[in-house]
N, C-alpha and C positions, 0 to 999 in steps of 0.2 A: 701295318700300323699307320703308315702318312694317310693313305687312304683312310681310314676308321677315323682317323683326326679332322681331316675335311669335312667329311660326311657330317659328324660331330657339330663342327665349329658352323657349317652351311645351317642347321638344329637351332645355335645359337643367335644367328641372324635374322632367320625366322621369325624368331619370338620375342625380338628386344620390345616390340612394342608391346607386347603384356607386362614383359619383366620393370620398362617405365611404372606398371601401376603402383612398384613397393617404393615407400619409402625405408632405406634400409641405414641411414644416418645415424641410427640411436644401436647400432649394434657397433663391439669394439673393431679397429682395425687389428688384421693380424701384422705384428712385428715379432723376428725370430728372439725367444729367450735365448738359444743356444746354437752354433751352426753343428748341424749331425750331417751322421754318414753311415751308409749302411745300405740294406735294403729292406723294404716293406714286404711281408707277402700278402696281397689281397685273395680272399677267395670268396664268392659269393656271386650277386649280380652285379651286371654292366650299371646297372639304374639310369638304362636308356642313353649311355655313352657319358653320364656324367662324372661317374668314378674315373674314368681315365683322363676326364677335361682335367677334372680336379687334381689330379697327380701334374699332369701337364703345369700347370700354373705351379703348383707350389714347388716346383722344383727350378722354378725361377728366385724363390729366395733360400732354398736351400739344394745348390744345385750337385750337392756331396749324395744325395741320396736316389737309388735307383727299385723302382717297385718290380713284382713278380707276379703277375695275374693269372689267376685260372676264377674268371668269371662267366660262367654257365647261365647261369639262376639263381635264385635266394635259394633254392632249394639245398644248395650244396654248402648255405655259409655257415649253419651250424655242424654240419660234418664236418667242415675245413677246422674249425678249432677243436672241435673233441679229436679229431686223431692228431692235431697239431702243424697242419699242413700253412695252417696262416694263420698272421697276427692279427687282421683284421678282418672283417666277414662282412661285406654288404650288403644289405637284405630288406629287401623293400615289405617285409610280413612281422609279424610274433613267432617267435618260437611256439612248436607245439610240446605236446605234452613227453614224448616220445622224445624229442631232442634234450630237453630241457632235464629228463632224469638220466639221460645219457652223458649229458656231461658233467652233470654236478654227480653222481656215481663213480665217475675217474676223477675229478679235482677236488670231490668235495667241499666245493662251494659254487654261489651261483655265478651265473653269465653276467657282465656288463653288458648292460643295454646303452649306446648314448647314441641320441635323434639327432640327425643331422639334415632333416629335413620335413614340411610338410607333403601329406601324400596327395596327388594329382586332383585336380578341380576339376574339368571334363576333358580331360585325355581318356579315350579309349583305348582297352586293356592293357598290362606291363607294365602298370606303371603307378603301382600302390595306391588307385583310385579309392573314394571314400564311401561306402554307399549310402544311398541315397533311398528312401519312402517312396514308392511310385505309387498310384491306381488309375483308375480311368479318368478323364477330364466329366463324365458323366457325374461322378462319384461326388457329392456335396463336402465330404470331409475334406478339410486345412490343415488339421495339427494333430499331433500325438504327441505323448508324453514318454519316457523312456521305456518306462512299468508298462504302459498302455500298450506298448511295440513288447515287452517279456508276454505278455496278456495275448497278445496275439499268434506270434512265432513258435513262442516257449510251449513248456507243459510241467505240469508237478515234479519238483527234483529235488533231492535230499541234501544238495548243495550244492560245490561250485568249486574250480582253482581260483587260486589267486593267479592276476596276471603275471609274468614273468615269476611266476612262483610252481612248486609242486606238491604245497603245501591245499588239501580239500578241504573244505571250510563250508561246518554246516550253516553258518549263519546267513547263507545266501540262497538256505532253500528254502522253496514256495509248496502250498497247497494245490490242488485243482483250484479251489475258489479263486484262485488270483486267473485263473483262464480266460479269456475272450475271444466267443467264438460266432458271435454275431453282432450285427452291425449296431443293432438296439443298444448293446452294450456300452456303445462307444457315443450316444445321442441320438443317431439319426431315426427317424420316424417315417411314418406312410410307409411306400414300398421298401424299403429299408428293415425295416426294423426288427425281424424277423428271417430276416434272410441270414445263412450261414455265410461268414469271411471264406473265400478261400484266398492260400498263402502260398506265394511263387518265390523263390531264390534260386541258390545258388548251391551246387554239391559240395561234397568234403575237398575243398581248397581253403589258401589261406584268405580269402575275403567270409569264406564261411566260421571260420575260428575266428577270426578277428568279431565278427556278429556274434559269436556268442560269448566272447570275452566280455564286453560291453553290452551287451541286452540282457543275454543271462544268466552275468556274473560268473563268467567259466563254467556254467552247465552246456551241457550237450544235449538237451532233450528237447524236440520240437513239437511244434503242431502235426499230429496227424496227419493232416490233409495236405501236408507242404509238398508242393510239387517242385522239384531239383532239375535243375540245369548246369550247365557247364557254358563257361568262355569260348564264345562263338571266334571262326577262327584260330582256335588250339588244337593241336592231335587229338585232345579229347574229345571231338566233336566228329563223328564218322558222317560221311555229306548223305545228305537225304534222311538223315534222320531227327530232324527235327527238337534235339536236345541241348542247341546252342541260347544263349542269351539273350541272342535275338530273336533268337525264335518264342523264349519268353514274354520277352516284353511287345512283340506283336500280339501273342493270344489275349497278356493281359490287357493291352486295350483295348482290348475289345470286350472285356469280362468285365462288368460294372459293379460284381459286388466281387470283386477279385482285389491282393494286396500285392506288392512284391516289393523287393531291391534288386537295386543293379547300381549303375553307373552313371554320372551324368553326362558322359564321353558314349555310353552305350545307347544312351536313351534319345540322346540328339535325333537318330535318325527315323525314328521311330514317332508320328502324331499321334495324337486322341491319348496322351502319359499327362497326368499332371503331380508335378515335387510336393510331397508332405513336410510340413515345417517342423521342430522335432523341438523338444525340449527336455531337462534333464530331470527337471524337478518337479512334482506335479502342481498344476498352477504357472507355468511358464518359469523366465521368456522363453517363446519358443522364437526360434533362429531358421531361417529362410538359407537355402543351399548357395548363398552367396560364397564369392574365392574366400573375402574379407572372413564372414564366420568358419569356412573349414581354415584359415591361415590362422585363426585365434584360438582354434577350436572351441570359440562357444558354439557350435554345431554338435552337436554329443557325440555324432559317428565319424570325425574327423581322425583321418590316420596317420600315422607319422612313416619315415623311414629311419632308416637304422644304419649303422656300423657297433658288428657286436666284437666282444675282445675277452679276453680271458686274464683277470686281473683278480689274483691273491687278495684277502682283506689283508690292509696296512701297505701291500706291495706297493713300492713306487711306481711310475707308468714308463715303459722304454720312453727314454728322448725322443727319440724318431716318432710313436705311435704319439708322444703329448703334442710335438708340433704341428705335425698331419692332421692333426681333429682340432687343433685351435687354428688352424689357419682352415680348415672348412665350417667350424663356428665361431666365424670372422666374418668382417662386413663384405670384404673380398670373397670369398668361397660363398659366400650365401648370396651374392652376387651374379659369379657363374653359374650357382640352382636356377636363379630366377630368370638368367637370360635365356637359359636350356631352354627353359618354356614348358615344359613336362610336371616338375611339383612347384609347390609353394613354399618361399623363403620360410624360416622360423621368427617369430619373432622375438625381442628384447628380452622378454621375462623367460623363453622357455630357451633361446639360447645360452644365458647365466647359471637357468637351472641345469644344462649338461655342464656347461665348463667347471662349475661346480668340482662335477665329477673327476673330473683334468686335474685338479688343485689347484684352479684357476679362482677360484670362490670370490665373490665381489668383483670381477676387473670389468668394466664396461672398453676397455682400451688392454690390450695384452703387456704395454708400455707403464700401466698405472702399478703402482705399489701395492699390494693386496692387504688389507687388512683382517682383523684376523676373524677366525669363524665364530659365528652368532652363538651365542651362552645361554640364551633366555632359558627362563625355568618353563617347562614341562606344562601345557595348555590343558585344564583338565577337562574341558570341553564340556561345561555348565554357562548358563546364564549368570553374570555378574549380580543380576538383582535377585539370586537366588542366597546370597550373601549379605552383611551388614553394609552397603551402601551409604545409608545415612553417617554409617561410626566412620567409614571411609572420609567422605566427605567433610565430618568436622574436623576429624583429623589435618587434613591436607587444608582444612582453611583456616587453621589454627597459626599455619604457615604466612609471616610476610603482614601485610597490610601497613598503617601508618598511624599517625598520632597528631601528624598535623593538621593546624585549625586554619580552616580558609579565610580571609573575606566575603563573606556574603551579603553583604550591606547594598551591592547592587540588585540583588533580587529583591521583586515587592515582598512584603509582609503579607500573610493571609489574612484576610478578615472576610467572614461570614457574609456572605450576602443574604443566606436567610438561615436560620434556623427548619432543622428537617429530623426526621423520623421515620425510620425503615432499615435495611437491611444491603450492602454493595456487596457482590458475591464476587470475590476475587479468586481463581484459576490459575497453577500453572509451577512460576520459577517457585522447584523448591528450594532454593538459596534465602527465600525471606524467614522461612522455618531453621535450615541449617544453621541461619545467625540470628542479627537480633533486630534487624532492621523491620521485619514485618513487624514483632513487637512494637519496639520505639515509635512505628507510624500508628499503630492501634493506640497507643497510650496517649501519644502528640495531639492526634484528629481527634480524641475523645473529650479532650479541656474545651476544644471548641464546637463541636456539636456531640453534646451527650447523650442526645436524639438517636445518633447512629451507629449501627454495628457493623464490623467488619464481619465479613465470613471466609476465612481465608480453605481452599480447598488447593494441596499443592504439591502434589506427589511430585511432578516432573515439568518442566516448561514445554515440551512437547504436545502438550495438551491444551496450551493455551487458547489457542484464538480454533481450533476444533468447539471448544467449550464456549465458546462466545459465538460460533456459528449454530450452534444445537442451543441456544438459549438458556441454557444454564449458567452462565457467568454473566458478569455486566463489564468486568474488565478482564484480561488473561496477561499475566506477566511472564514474559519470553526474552530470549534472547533476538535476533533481525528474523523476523518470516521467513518461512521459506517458500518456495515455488508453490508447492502442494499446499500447505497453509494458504494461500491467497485465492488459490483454484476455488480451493472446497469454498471460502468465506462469500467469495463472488459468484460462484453456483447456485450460494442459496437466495443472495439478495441480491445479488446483480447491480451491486456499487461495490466500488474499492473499499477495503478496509482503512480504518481509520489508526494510524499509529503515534504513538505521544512516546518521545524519550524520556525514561523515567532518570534516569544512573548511570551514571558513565562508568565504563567497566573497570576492574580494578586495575594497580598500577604489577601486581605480583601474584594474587590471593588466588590458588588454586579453585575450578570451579566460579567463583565468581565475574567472567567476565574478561578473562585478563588482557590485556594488550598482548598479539601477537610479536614475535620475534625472530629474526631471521639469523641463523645460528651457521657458523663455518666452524671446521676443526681450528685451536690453540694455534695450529700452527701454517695456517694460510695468513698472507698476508693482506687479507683481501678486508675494507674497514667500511666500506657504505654500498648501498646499491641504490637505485632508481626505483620505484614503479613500474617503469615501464624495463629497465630489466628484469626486474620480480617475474614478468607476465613472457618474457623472452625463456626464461630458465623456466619454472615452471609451466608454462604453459606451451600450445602448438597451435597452429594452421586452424580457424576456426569460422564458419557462414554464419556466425550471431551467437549473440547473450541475452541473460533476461534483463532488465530494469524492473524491479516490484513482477508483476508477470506481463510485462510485454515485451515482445522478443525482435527485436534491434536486430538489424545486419549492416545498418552503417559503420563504419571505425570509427570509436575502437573496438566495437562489439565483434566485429567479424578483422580479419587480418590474417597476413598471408605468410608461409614457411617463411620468410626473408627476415621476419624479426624475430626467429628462435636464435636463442643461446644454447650452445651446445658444449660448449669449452672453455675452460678459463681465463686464457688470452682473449677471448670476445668481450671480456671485462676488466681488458688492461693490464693481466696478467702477464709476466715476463717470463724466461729462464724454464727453470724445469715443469713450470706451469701449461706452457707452451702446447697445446694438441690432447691436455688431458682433461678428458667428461668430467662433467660434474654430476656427480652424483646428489640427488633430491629427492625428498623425502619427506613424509609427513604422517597427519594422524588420517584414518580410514577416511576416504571420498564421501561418506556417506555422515561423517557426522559434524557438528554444528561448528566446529573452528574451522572444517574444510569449506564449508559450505559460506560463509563469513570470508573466506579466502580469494573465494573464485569470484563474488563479488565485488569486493575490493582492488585485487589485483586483475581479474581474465575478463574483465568486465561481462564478471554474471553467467560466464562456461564454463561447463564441469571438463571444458576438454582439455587435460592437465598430460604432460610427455607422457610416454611411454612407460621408462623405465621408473615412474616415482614408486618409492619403496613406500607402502603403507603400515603405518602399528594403531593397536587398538586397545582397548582396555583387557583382561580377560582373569580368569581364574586359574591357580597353581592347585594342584593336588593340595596343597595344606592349606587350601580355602582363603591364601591372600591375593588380592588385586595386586597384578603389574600391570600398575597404570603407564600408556602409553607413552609419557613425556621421559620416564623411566627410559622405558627401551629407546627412547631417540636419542635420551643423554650418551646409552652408552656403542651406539650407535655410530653416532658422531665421534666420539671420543677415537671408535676405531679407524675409519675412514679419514684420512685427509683430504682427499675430493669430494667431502656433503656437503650439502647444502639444505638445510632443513628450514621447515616452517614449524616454530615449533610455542608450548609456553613457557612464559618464565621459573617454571619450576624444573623445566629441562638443563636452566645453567648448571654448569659449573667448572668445574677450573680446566679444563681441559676441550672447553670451546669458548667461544665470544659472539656477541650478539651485532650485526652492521647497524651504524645509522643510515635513516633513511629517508630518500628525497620524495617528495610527494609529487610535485611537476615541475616540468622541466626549467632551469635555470632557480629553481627556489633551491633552499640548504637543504642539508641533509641533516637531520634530526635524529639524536640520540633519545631513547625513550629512558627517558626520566618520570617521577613523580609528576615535576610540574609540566613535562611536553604531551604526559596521557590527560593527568586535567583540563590543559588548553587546549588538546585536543590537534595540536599544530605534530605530536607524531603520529605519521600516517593509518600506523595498525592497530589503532584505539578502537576499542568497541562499547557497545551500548545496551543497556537493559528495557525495553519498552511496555508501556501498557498498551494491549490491542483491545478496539472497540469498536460496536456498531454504532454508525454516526449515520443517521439518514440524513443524506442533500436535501436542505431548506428544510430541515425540521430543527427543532431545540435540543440540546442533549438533555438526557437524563438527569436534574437537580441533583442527586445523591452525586451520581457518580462525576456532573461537573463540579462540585464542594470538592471531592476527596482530591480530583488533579488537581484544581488550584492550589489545596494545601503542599502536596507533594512538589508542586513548581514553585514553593513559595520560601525564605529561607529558613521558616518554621520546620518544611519538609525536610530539606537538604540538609539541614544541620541531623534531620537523624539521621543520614547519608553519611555524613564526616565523624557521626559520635559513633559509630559502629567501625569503621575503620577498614572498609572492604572494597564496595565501591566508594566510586570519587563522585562529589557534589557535581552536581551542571554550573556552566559559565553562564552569566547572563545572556549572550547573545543566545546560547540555544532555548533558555528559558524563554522567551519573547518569542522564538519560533513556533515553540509548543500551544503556548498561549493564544498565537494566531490561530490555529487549529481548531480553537474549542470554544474562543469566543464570538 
């Protein structure tokens, strides 16, 4: 054993300089819930001496417990638990189909699966590699798509298992038509195009079932033409006979309309192979054989490792087996994976996702207090705009707003500079329709030029300045641009687009804009935060942001690990607060208050932590919207280590919202009515008109008439009589105005 531990630990020294490349900060530490005693029985594989490192260490904090191994191979980890030989089974594969009714026939129920690791990046064989798309460097193809790879490998099949399941499911069978059996099929032309695929892998092993779990959906039926090898270097390989992997991936270099998988461990030694990028969904992204994409598995064929266990529904978990799996899905034990050098840490999301399983549910830290499991109602997996939307929306802004009357006596009054005649074709926020403010501006502009008609066109504000690059609008009213917005507008005319604050966003009014809010559980004691803590907690390590669209990598746009917040003592936090994560969280990356977020706060990078939990809008079986701010409410409510970005309609009595500092040595600002009007709290947002404005030409007479009314306190006052968004201050009025005249 001393010996196998050397040997082992010399593995580990080896590789520290790979294991450097994880940052592994954002997973919990393991601390003992309980001290046990007893013994483990392992049966399964070595996973290349890390199952014993692993026992080694944890028996530094739980030194009561003594393990029993009979590790061979994966081969033997599902037999170890169907005759009951061990509590645990390591096993670097899936269960096949033959193990899998073998033991849910004696337990009658299924196996627990929990990943304890990702499988090897270019370690060659034993070691749960991933496979990988090869063909000739001759070969002009780059990418496949999942289908594209069933289309090739596969062939017509009446269905499919589920994974870790024994349940056949027709829903996953295909026609011939879905076949691809020549290169034409796939794009390529001239000598190509007509030539038949041939297809190289691998025999009936577990990297071959694991290929068909994921490419054809638990079928088993290949391409005809596929030519089978075995693991060079295995007893399955008799010498001189030419049937090992290597011997694969040699001919296939040399065979330019030929396809195969293997290893990226296998293929290293082997020239004239070039990696196919793979993707899951047709239309990409397709993902490059990077450690980073198999470690995240957006790689489709990324494989995990396992420790399997045999656990009752409802059954508690032995002590012993719960602390032994939370201390190797802990930042320590995923630690030892990555110094090993052999696989790839797990990360953040899919490590929570096993401890889960543990009854660990929510702990980013094994020390944190667990709160309780997620209730949400049941996703009926429909488009939200498949639904009444609009009823939704007046609903939720029926919500909140105000009544009082500003001063506006410092903005000028409108008055006509000419009289005009024609038609201003307005795009976009459908919030002018949901209330009454498009109105009020059509009725207002109309006393003073009767000449002109509004045309309002406003399904969505997404549409805006699209609509104003395609020449069909004259103005698009939107929430801030985004990245893509600015692309498309300066692709077609090659000047920046032109932006005018129309409305200052609301102070509460769901939908309309509202002031961002930064939300802790009722019972943190935690009452303002910075900006630039915002950007520590939220955000990470990042080489640039955008401004409008050009992409800065000076500070603070770019900025290094040293200013993340990871803990609540990093924020002056005392006592029991002391070493515990914060948990963060917000609405989906992809939509418009996140994007407003990153802006503001990461200056202009979507590169937000790891672990931020995201919610989204979505559909219940009974056809109503649980709008996101919902589920963050109660979200928060459970958790006392959140930390959310969330709106005003997310309060309520069971959290509290921080004031906040905008830069350094200024106050920290509570959002009030009057701090979103003056616009002195930070997370205030903006409604704008976007338009084309050609450098050194005049703008458009209609459409400069209708800004000045809107900047004028003619405008604003229907801003204030509607009661949603907030009038503009002077000072931003003069801004605007600079702009346009």
């Amino acid at each position: 054993m001393l010996k196998y531990l050397v040997l082992s630990w010399a593995l580990v020294l080896t590789a520290a300089a790979r294991a450097e490349e994880w940052d592994l900060t954002a997973l919990p530490h393991y601390q003992p819930q309980t001290q046990v005693t007893g013994t483990i029985r392992m049966g399964g594989a070595k996973m290349a001496g890390l199952v014993v490192i692993w026992e080694e260490a944890f028996r530094k904090y739980q030194p009561g417990i003594q393990f029993a191994n009979e590790l061979p191979s994966s081969d033997v980890a599902l037999a170890s638990l169907i005759i009951g030989s061990a509590d645990l089974a390591p096993c670097g594969r899936e269960p096949d189909l033959v193990e899998l009714l073998g033991f849910t026939e004696k337990y009658e129920h299924n196996i627990t699966p929990i990943i304890v690791g990702t499988g090897a990046w270019k370690t060659p064989g034993g070691s749960s590699w991933s496979p990988v798309v090869f063909v000739s460097q001759d070969n002009p193809l780059t990418q496949l798509t999942m289908k594209q790879l069933d289309g090739i490998f596969g062939a017509e099949r009446t269905g499919g298992y589920e994974e870790d399941g024994i349940a056949f499911m027709n829903r996953d069978a295909r026609g011939p038509e879905g076949d691809i059996r020549t290169w034409g099929q796939l794009g390529l032309t001239g000598e190509w195009k007509d030539k038949p695929i041939q297809t190289y892998g691998y025999a009936n092993t577990g990297m071959r079932h694991f290929f068909e779990l994921r490419v054809f959906h638990g079928g088993d039926k290949w391409n005809p033409n596929y030519r089978e090898y075995v693991e060079t270097g295995t007893k399955m390989v008799p010498d001189g006979s030419g049937v090992g992997s290597h011997d694969m991936l040699l001919t296939l270099s040399h065979d330019k309309f030929g396809i195969g998988w293997s290893g990226l461990g296998q293929a290293a030694s082997v020239p004239g192979l070039k990696a196919i990028a793979l993707a899951s969904e047709d239309g990409g992204p397709y993902y490059e054989t990077t450690a980073r994409n198999f470690q995240t598995h957006d790689y489709p064929l990324s494989r995990n490792v396992f420790m399997y266990l045999n656990r009752a529904p409802g059954e508690v978990l032995d002590p012993k087996l719960k602390e032994f799996l939370s201390f190797v899905l802990s930042e320590e034990g995923q630690s030892i994976l990555a110094h090993n050098g052999l696989h790839l840490p797990l990360t953040a999301k899919i490590l929570l996702e096993q401890r889960q399983k543990l009854d660990l549910a929510g702990s980013r830290r094994t020390n944190d207090p667990q709160p309780a499991a997620n209730a949400e109602p049941e996703n009926a997996g429909v488009s939200i705009w498949t639904q009444n939307v609009s009823g939704f929306r007046k609903e939720h802004g029926s919500v909140g707003g105000y009544k009082k009357r500003w001063d506006l006596s410092d903005l000028p009054h409108y008055r006509p500079r000419r009289q005009l005649t024609g038609t201003i074709r307005i795009w976009g926020n459908n919030y002018l329709k949901d209330g009454q403010l498009g109105q009020y501006w059509v009725d207002a502009f109309k006393q003073f030029q009767p000449g002109l008609t509004i045309e309002y066109h406003l399904p969505t504000g997404t549409i805006a300045v699209s609509a104003v690059a395609a020449g069909i609008a004259d103005l698009g009213m939107n929430y801030k641009a985004t990245l893509s917005d600015r692309l498309i507008f300066e692709q077609v005319f090659h000047h920046p687009l032109t932006e005018i604050t129309a409305v200052t966003g609301s102070y509460d009014v769901y939908g309309w804009g509202p002031a961002g809010i930064v939300v802790v559980n009722k019972d943190n004691p935690l009452t303002q935060i910075s900006m630039k803590q915002l950007d520590g907690v939220f955000g990470t390590e990042r080489t640039g942001g955008y401004a409008g669209s050009v992409w800065h990598t000076e500070y603070p746009y770019s900025r290094g690990a040293d200013e993340n917040i990871r803990t609540w003592d990093q924020l002056g936090l005392t006592g029991a607060w002391v070493g515990q994560r914060i948990h963060v969280g917000g609405q989906n990356l992809s939509a418009g208050a996140m994007v407003q977020f990153s802006n503001e706060v990461l200056a202009g990078s979507l590169q937000f932590v790891e672990p931020f939990k995201t919610f989204t809008n979505y559909i219940t079986p009974d056809g109503k919207i649980n709008s996101w701010s919902l589920q963050v409410r109660r979200e928060v409510a459970r958790d006392r280590y959140a930390m959310f970005y969330a709106s005003p309609a997310t309060l309520s009595k069971n959290m509290k919202e921080l004031a906040i500092q905008g830069v350094e040595g200024g106050p920290f600002v509570p959002r009030t009515l009057e701090t979103v009007h003056d616009q002195t709290y930070p997370l205030t947002h903006h409604a704008f008109f976007y338009l084309n404005k050609e450098p050194g030409k005049p703008l458009d007479p209609k459409v400069d008439e209708f800004l000045h009314f809107v900047l004028s306190q003619e405008g604003q006052d229907c801003v204030q009589r509607e009661g949603r968004y907030l009038p503009l201050t002077a000072p931003v009025v003069q801004e605007q105005l600079r702009k346009i005249d």
